[in-house]
N, C-alpha and C positions, 0 to 999 in steps of 0.2 A: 504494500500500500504506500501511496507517494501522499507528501507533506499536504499536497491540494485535496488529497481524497480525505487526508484526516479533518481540513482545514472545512471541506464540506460538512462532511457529519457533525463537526461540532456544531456550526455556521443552522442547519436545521434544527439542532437540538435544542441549542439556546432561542430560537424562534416558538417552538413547541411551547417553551414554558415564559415566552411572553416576555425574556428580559433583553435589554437594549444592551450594545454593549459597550457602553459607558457605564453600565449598573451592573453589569456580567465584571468588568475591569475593573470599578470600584472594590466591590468584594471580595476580587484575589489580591487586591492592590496591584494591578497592571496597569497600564494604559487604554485607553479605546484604541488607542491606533498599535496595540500589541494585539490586541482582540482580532483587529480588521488583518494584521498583517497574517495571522496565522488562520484564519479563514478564508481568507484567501489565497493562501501559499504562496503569497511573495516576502517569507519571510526569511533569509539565509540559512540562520542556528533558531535553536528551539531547546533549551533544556528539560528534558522528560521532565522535570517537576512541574515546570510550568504545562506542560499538557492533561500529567495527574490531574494536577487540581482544578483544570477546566474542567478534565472528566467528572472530577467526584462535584463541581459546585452544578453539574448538570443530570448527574443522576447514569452517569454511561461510564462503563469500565475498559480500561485499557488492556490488553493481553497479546502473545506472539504466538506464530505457528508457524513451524515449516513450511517452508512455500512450495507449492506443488505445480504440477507440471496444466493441470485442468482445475478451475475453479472448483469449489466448493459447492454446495448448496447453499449453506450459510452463505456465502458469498455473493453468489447471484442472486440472495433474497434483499 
């Protein structure tokens, strides 16, 4: 999965539950234009903590898996 494809899923997640992300940014202490950049994937570096805590202030868990040669189900779902 590429930085844009994470940058999506957050990008709808934090839509779901209705917060801006100026208000998403406030409460991890980020920026909004931290928010925009990693939703967007134009952001260079990314320190896994700072993606955690997007995950958990959104309700979605971060995890790896061997990448395989044909998608998933999960995946195409």
């Amino acid at each position: 999965m590429e930085l844009n494809e994470i940058g999506q899923l957050l990008c709808k997640a934090r839509k779901r539950r209705k917060l801006s992300q100026e208000s998403l940014g406030q409460q991890l202490g980020m920026s909004r234009a931290t928010i925009s950049a990693i939703e967007n994937g134009t952001v260079s570096e990314i320190g896994i903590r700072k993606i955690l805590s997007i995950c958990a202030a959104l309700g979605l868990e971060l995890f790896a898996q061997e990448k395989t040669q044909r998608p998933t189900l999960q995946q195409l779902l």
